[in-house]
PyMOL commands that place a pseudoatom at each C-alpha (Angstrom):
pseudoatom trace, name=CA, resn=UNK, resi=1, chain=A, elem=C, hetatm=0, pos=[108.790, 140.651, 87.062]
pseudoatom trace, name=CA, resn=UNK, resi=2, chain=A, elem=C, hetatm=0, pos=[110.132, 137.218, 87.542]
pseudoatom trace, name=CA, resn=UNK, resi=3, chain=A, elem=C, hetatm=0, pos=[109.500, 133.247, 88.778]
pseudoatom trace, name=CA, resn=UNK, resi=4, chain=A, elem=C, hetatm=0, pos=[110.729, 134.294, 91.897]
pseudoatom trace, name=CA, resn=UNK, resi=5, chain=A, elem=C, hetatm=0, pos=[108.012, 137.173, 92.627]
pseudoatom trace, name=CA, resn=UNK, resi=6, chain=A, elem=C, hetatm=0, pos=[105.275, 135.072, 90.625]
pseudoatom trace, name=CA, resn=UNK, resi=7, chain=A, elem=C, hetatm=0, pos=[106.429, 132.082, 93.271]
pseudoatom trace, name=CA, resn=UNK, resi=8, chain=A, elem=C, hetatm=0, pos=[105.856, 134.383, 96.467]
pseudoatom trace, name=CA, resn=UNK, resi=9, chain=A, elem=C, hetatm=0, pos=[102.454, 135.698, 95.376]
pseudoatom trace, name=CA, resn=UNK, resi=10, chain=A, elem=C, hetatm=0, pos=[101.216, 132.126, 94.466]
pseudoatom trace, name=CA, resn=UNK, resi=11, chain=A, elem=C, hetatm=0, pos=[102.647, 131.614, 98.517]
pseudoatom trace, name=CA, resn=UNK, resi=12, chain=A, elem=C, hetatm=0, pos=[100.393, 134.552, 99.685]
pseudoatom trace, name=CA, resn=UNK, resi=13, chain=A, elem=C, hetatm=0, pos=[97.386, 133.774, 97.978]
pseudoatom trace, name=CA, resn=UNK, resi=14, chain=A, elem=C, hetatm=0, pos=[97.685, 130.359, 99.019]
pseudoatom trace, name=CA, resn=UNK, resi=15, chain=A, elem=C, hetatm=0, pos=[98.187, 131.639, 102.918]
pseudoatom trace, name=CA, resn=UNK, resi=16, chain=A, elem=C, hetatm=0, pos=[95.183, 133.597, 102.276]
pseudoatom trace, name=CA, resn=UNK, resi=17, chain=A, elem=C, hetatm=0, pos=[92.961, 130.335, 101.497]
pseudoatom trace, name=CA, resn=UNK, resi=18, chain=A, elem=C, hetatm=0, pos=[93.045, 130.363, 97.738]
pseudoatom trace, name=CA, resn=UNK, resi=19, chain=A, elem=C, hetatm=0, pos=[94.168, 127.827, 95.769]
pseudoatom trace, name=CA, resn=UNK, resi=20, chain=A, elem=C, hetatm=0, pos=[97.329, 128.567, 93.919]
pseudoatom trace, name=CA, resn=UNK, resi=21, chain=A, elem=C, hetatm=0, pos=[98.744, 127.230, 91.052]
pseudoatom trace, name=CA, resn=UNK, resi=22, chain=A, elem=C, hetatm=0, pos=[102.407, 129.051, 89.764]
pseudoatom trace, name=CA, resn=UNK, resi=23, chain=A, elem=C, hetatm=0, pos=[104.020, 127.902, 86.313]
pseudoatom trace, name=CA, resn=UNK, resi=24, chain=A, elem=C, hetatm=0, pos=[107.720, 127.777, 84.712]
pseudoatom trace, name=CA, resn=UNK, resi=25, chain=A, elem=C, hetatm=0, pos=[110.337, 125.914, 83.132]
pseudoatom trace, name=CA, resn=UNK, resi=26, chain=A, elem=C, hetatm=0, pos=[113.247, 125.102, 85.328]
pseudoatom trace, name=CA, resn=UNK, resi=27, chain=A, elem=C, hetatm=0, pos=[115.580, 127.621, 85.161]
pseudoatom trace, name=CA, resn=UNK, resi=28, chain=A, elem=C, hetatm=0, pos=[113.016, 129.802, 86.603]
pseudoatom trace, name=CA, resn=UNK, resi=29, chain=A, elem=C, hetatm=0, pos=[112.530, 127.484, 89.823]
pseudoatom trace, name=CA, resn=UNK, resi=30, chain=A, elem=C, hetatm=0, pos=[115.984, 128.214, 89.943]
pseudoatom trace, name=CA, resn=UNK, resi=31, chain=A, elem=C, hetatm=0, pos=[114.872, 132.256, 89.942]
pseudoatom trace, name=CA, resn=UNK, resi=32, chain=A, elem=C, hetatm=0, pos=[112.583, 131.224, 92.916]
pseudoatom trace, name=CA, resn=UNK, resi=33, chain=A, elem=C, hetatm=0, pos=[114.611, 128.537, 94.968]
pseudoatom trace, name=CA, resn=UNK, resi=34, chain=A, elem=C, hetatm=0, pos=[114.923, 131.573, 97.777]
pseudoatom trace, name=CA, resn=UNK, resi=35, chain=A, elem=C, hetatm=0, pos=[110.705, 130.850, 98.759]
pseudoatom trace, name=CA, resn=UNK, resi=36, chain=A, elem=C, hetatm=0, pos=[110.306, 127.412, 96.969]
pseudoatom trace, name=CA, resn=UNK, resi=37, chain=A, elem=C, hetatm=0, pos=[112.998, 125.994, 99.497]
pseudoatom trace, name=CA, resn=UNK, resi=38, chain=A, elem=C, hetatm=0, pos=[111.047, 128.311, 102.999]
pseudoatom trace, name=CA, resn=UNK, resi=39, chain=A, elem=C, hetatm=0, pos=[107.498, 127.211, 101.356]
pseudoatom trace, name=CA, resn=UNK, resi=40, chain=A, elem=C, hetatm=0, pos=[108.341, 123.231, 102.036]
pseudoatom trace, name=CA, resn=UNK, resi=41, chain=A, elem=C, hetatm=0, pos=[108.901, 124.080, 106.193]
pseudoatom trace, name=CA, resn=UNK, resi=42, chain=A, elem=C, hetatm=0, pos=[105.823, 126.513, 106.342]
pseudoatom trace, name=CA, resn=UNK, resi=43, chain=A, elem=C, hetatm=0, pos=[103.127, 124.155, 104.316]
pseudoatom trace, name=CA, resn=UNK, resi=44, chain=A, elem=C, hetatm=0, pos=[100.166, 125.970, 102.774]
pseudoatom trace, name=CA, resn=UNK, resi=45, chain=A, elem=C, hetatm=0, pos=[96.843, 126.340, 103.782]
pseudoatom trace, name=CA, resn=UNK, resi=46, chain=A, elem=C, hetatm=0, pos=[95.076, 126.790, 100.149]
pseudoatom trace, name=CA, resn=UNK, resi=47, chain=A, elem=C, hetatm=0, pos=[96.547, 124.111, 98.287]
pseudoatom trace, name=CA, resn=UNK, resi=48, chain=A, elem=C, hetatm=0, pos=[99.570, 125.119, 96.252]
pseudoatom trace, name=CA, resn=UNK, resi=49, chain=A, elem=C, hetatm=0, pos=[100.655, 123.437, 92.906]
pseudoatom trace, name=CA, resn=UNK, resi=50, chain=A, elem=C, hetatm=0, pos=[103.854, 124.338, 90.945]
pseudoatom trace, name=CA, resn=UNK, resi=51, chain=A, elem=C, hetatm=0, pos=[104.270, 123.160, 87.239]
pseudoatom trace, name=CA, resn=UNK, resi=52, chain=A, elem=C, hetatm=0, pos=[108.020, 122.741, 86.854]
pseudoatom trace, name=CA, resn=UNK, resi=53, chain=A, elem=C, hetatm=0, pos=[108.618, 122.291, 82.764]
pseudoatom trace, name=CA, resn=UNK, resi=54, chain=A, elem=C, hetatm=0, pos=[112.251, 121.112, 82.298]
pseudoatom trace, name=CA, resn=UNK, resi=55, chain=A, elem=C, hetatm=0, pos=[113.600, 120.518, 78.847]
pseudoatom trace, name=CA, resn=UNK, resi=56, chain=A, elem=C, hetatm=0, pos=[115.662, 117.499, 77.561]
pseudoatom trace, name=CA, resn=UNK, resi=57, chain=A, elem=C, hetatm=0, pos=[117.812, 118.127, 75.039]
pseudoatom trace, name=CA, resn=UNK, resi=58, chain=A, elem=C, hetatm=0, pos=[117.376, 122.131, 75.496]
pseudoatom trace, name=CA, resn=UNK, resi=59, chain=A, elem=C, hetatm=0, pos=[114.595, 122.842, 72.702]
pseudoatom trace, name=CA, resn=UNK, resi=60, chain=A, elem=C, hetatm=0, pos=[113.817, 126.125, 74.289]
pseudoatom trace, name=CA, resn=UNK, resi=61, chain=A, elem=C, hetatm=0, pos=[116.465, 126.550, 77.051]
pseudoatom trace, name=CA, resn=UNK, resi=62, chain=A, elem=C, hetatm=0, pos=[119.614, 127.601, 78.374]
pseudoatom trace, name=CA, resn=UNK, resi=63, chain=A, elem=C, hetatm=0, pos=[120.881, 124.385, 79.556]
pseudoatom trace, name=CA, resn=UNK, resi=64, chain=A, elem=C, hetatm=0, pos=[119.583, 120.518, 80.745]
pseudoatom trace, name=CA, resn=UNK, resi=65, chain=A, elem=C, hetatm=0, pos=[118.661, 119.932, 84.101]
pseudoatom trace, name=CA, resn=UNK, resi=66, chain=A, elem=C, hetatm=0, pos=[116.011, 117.108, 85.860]
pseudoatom trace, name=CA, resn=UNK, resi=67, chain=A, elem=C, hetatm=0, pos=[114.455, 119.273, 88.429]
pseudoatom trace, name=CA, resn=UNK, resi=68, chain=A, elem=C, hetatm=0, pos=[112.968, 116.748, 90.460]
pseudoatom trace, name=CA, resn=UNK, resi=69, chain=A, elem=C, hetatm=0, pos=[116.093, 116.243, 92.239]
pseudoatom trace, name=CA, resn=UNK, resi=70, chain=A, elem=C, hetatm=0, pos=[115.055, 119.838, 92.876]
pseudoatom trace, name=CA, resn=UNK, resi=71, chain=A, elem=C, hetatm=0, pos=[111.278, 118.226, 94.915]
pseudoatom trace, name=CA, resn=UNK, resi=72, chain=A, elem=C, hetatm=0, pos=[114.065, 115.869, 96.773]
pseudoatom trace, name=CA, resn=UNK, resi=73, chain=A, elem=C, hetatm=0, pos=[116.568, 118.543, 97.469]
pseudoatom trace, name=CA, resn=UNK, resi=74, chain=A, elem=C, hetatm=0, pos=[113.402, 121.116, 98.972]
pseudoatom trace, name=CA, resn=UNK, resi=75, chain=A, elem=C, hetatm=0, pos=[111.261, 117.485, 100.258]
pseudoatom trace, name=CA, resn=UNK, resi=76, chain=A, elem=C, hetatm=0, pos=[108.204, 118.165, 98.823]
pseudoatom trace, name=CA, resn=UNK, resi=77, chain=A, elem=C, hetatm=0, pos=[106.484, 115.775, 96.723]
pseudoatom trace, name=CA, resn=UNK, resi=78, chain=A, elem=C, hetatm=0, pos=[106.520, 115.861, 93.063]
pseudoatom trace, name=CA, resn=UNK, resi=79, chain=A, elem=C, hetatm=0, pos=[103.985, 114.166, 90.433]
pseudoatom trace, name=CA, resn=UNK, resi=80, chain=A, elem=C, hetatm=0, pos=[105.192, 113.076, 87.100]
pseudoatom trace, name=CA, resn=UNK, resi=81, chain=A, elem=C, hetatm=0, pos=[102.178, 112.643, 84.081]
pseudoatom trace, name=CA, resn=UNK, resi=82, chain=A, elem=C, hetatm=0, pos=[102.552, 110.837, 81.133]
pseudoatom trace, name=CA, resn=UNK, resi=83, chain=A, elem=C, hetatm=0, pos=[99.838, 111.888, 79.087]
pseudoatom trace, name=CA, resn=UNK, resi=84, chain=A, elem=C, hetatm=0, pos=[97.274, 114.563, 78.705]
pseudoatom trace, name=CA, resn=UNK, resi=85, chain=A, elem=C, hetatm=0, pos=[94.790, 112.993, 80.743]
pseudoatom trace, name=CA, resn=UNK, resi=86, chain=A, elem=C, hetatm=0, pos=[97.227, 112.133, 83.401]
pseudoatom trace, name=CA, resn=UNK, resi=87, chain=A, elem=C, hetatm=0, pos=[98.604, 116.089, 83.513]
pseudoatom trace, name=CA, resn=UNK, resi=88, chain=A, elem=C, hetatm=0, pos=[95.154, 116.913, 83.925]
pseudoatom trace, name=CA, resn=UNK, resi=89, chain=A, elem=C, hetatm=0, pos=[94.436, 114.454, 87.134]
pseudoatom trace, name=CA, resn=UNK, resi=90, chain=A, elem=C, hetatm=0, pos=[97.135, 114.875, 88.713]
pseudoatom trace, name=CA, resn=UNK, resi=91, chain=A, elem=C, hetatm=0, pos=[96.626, 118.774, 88.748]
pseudoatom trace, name=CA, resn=UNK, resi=92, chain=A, elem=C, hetatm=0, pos=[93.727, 118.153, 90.531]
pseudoatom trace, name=CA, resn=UNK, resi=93, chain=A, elem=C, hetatm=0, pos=[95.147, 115.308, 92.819]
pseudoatom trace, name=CA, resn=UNK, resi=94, chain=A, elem=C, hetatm=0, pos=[98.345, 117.823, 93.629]
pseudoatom trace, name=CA, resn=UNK, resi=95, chain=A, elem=C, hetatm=0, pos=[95.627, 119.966, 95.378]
pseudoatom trace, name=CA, resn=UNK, resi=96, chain=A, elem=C, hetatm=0, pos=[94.429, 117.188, 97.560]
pseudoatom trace, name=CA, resn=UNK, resi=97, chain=A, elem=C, hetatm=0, pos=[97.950, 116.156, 98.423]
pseudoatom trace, name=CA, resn=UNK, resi=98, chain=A, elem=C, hetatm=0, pos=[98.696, 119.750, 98.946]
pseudoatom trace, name=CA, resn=UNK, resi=99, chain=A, elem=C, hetatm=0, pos=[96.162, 120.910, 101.435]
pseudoatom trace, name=CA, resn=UNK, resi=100, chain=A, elem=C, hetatm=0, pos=[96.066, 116.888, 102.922]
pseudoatom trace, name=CA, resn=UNK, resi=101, chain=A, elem=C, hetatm=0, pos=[99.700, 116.595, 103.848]
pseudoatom trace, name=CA, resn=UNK, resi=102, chain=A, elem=C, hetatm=0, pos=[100.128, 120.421, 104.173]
pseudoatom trace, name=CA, resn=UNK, resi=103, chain=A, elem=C, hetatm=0, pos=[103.126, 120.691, 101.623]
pseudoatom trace, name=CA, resn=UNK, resi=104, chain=A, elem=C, hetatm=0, pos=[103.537, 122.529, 98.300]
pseudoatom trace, name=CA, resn=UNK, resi=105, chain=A, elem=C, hetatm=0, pos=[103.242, 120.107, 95.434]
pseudoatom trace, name=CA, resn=UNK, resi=106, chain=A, elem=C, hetatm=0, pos=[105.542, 120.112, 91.995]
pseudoatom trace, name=CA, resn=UNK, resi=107, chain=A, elem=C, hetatm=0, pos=[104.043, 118.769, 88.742]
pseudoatom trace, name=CA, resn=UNK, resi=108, chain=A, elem=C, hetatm=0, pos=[107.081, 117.938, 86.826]
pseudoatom trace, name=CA, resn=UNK, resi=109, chain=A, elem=C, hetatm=0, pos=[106.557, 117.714, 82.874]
pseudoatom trace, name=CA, resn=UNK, resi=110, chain=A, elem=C, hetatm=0, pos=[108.740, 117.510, 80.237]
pseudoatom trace, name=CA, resn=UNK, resi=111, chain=A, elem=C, hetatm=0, pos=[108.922, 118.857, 76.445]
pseudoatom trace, name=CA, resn=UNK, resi=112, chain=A, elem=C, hetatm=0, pos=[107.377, 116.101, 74.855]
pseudoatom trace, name=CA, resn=UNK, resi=113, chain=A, elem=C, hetatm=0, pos=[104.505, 115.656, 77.710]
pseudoatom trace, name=CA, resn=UNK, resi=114, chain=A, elem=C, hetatm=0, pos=[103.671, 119.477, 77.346]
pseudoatom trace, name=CA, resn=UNK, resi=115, chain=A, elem=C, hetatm=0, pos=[103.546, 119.506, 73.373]
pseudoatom trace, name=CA, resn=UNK, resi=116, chain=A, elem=C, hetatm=0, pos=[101.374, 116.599, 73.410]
pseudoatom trace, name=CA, resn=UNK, resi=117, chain=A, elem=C, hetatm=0, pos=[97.881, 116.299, 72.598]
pseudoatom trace, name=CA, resn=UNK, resi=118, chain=A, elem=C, hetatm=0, pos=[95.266, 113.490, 73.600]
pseudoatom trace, name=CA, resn=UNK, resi=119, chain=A, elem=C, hetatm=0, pos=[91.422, 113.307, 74.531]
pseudoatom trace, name=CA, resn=UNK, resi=120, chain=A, elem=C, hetatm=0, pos=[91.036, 114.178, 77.911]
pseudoatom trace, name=CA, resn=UNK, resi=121, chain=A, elem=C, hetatm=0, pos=[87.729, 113.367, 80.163]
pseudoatom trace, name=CA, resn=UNK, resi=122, chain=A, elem=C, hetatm=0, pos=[86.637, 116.368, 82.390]
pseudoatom trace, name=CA, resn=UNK, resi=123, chain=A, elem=C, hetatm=0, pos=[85.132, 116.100, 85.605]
pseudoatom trace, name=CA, resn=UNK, resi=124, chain=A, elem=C, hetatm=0, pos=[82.349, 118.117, 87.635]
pseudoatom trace, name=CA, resn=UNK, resi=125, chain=A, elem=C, hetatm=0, pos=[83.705, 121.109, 88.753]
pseudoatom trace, name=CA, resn=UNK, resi=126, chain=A, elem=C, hetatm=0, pos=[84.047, 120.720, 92.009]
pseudoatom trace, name=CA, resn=UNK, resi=127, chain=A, elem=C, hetatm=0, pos=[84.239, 123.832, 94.582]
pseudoatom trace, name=CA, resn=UNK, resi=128, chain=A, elem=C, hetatm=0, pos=[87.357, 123.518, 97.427]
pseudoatom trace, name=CA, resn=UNK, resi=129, chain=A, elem=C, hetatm=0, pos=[86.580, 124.176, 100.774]
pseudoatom trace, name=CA, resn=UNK, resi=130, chain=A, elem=C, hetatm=0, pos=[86.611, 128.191, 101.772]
pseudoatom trace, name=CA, resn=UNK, resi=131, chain=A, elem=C, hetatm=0, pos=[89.778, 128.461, 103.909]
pseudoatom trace, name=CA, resn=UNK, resi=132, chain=A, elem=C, hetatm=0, pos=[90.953, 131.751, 106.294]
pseudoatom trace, name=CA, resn=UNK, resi=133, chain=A, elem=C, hetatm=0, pos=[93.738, 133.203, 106.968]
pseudoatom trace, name=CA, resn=UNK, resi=134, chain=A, elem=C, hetatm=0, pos=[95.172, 132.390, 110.595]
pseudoatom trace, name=CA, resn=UNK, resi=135, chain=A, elem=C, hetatm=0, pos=[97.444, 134.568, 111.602]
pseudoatom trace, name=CA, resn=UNK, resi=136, chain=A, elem=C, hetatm=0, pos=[100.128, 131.651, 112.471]
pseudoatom trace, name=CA, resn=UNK, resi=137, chain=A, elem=C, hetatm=0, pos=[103.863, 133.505, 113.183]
pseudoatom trace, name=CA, resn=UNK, resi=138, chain=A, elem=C, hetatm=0, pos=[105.479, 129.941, 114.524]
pseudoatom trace, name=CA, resn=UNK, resi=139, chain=A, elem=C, hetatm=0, pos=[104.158, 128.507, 111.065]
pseudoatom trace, name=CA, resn=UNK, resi=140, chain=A, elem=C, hetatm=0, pos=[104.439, 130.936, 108.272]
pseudoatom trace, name=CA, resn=UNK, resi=141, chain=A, elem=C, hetatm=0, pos=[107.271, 133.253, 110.242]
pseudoatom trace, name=CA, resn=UNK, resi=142, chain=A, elem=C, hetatm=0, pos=[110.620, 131.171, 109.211]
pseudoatom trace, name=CA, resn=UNK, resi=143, chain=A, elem=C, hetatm=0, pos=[112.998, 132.954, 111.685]
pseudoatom trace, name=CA, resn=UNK, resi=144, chain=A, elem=C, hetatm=0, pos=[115.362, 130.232, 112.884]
pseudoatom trace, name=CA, resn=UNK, resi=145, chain=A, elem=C, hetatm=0, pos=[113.619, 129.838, 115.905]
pseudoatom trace, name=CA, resn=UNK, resi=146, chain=A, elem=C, hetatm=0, pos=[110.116, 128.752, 113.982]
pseudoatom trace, name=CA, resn=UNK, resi=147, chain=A, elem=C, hetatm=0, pos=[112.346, 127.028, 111.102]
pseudoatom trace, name=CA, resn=UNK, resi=148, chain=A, elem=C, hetatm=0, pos=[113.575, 124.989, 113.758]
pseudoatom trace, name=CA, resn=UNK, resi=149, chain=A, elem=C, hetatm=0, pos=[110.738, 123.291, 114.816]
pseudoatom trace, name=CA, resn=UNK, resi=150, chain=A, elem=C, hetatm=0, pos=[108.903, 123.168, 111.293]
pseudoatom trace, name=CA, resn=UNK, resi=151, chain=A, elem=C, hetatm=0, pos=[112.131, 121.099, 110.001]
pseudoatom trace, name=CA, resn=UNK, resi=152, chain=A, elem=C, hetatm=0, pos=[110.958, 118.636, 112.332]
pseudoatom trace, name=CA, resn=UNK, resi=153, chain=A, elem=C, hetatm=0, pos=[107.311, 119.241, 111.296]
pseudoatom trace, name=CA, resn=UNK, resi=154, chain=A, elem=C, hetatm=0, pos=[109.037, 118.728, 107.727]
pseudoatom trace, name=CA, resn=UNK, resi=155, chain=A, elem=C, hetatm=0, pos=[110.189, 115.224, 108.356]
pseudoatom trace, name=CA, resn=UNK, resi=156, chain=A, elem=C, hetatm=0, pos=[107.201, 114.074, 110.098]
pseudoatom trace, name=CA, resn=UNK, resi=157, chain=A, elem=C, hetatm=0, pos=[105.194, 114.977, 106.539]
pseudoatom trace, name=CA, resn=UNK, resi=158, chain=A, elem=C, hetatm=0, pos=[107.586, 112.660, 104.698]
pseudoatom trace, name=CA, resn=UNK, resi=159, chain=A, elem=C, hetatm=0, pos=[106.798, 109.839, 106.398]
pseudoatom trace, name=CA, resn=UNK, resi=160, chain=A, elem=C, hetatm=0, pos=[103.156, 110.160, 105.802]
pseudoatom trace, name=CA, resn=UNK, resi=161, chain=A, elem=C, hetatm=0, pos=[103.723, 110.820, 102.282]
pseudoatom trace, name=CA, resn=UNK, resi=162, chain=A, elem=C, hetatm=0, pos=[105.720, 108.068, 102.312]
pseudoatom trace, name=CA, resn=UNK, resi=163, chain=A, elem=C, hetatm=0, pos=[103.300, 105.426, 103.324]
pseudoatom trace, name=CA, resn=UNK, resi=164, chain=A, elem=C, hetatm=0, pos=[100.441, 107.503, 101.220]
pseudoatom trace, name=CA, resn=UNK, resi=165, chain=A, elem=C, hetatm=0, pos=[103.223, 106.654, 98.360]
pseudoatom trace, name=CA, resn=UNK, resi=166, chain=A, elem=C, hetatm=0, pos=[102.601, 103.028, 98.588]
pseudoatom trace, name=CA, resn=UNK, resi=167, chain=A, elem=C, hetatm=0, pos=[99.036, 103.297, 97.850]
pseudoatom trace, name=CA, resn=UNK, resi=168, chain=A, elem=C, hetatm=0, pos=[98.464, 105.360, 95.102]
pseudoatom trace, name=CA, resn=UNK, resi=169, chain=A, elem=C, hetatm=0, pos=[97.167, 104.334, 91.951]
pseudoatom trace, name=CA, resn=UNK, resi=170, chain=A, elem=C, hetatm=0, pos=[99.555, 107.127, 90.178]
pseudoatom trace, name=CA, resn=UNK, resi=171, chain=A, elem=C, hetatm=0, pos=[102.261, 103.838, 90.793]
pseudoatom trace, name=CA, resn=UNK, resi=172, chain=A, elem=C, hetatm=0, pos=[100.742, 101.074, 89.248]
pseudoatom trace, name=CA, resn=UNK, resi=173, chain=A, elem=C, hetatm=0, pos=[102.686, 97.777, 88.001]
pseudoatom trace, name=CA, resn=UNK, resi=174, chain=A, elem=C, hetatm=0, pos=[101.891, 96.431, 84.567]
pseudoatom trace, name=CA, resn=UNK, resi=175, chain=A, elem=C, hetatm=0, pos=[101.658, 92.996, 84.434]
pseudoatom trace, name=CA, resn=UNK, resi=176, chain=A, elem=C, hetatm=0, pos=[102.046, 90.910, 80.726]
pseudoatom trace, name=CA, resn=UNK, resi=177, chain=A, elem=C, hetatm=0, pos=[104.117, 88.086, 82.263]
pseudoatom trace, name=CA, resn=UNK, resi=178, chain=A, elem=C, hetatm=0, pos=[106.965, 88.546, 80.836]
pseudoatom trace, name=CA, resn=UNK, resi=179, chain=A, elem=C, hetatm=0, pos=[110.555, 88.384, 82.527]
pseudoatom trace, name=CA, resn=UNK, resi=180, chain=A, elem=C, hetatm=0, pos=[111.528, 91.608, 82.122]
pseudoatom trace, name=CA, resn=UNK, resi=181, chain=A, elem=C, hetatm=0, pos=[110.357, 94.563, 84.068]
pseudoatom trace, name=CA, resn=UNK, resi=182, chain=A, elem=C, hetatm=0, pos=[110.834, 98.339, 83.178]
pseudoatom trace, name=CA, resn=UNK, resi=183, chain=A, elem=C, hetatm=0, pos=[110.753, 101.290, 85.836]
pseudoatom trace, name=CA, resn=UNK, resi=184, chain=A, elem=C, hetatm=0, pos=[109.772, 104.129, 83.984]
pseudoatom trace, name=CA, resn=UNK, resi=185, chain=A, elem=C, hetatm=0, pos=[107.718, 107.441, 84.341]
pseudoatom trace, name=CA, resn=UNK, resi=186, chain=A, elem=C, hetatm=0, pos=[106.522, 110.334, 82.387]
pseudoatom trace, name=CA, resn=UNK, resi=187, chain=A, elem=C, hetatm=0, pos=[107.698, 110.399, 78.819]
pseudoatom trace, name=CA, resn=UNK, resi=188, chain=A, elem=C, hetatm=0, pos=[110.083, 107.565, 79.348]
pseudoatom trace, name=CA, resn=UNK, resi=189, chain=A, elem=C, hetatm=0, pos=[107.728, 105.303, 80.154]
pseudoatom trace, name=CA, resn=UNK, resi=190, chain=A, elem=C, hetatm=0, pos=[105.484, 106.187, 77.023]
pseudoatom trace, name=CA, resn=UNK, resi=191, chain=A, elem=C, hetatm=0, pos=[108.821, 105.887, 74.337]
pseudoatom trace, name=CA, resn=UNK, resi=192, chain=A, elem=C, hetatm=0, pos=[109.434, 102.208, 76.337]
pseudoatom trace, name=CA, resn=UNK, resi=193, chain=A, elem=C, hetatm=0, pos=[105.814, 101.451, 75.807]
pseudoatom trace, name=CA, resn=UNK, resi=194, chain=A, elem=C, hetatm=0, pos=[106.254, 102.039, 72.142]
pseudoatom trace, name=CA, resn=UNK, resi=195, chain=A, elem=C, hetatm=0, pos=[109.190, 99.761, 71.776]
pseudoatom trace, name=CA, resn=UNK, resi=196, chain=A, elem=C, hetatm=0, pos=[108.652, 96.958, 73.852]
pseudoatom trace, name=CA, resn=UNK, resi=197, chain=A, elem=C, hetatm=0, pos=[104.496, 96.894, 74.739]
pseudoatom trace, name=CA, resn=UNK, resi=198, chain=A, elem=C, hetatm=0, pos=[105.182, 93.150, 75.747]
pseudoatom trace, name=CA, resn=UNK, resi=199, chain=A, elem=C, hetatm=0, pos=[107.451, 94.084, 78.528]
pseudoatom trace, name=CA, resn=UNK, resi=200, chain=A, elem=C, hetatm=0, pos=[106.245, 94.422, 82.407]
pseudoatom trace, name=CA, resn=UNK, resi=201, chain=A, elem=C, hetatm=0, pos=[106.358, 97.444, 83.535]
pseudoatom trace, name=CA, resn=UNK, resi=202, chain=A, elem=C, hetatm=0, pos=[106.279, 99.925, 86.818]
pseudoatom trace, name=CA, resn=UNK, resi=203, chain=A, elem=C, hetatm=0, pos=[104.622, 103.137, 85.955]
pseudoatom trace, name=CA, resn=UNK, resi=204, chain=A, elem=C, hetatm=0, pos=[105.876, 105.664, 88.740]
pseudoatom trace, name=CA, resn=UNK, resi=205, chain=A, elem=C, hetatm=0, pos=[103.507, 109.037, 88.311]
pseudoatom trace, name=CA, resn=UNK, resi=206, chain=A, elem=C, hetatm=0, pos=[104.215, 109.901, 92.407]
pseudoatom trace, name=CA, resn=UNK, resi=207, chain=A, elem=C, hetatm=0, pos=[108.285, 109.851, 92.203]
pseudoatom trace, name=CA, resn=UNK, resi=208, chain=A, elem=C, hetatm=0, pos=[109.311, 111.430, 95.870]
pseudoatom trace, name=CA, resn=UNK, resi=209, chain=A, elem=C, hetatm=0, pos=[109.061, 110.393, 98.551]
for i in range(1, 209): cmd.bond("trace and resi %d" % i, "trace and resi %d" % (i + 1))
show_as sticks, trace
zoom trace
């Protein structure tokens, strides 16, 4: 019926052991802030991925909004590609995140990222480990009590995430030696690329935290 109801079955299946992956644009993680914001204290236990599409300049929507201040507001980590191929890895990397740091995962794309079209290269399919349900109250049951303690839980996962932050090759620097640098990600950092290919340049593809 909605993003919100599509958002809580994606959480059940994902309690259940499956791997989830929910879609929309971001007015409808607005529709589905009620579970998106619980889902970042409980954590997952099939990895759980969440496309969140916003639009710049409002091609298709009701209004302009960036929701990754939305991953920073809820604390969960949020992935940013800027290509085809890069959409497609880091779909599959959000998994590993996911079920590694126990934490939902955003993929945040854009118009022009989402109309695009490039060559991608596929991988072997690969089969993820067969998880159970464990019935878990103080985990999944977010009664203040429980929420109490998984805020803390919450926190703790940041700081790994954090440090796992500083390693990953989805924020690489771009040397030319030149004295200028650009920080840029996502589509940003392809329209800079365009302009100024001479330029140095920090691609960020993990954005928070």
């Amino acid at each position: 019926p909605n993003e919100k109801v599509a958002f809580e079955v994606g959480i059940g299946a994902s309690m259940g052991g499956a791997r989830a992956l929910v879609t929309m644009k971001h007015v409808g993680l607005n529709v589905a802030a009620d579970p998106f914001m619980t889902f970042a204290y409980t954590g997952v236990n099939g990895g759980f991925v969440f496309v969140s599409a916003d639009d710049p300049e409002m091609h298709s929507s009701q209004n302009e909004q960036d929701n990754r201040y939305f991953a920073k507001f809820a604390q969960v980590p949020f992935l940013e590609p800027a290509d085809s191929q890069e959409s497609k890895d880091m779909l599959l990397a959000g998994y590993e995140i996911s079920e590694q740091f126990d934490t939902p995962v955003m993929l945040h794309m854009t118009t022009r990222i989402s109309h695009s079209k490039g060559i991608v290269e596929m991988g072997e399919p690969v089969k993820p480990e067969d998880k159970k349900f464990t019935k878990n109250p103080a985990k999944y049951v977010m009664v203040p009590g429980n929420a109490r303690g998984r805020h803390k839980v919450l926190l703790e996962r940041l700081e790994k995430l954090r440090e796992y932050s500083e390693q990953t090759p989805f924020n690489a620097i771009e040397n030319n030696g030149s004295e200028v640098g650009i920080i840029a990600g996502g589509v940003a950092y392809q329209y800079a690329k365009e302009v100024a290919p001479e330029l140095d340049y920090l691609k960020i593809g993990f954005g928070f935290p």
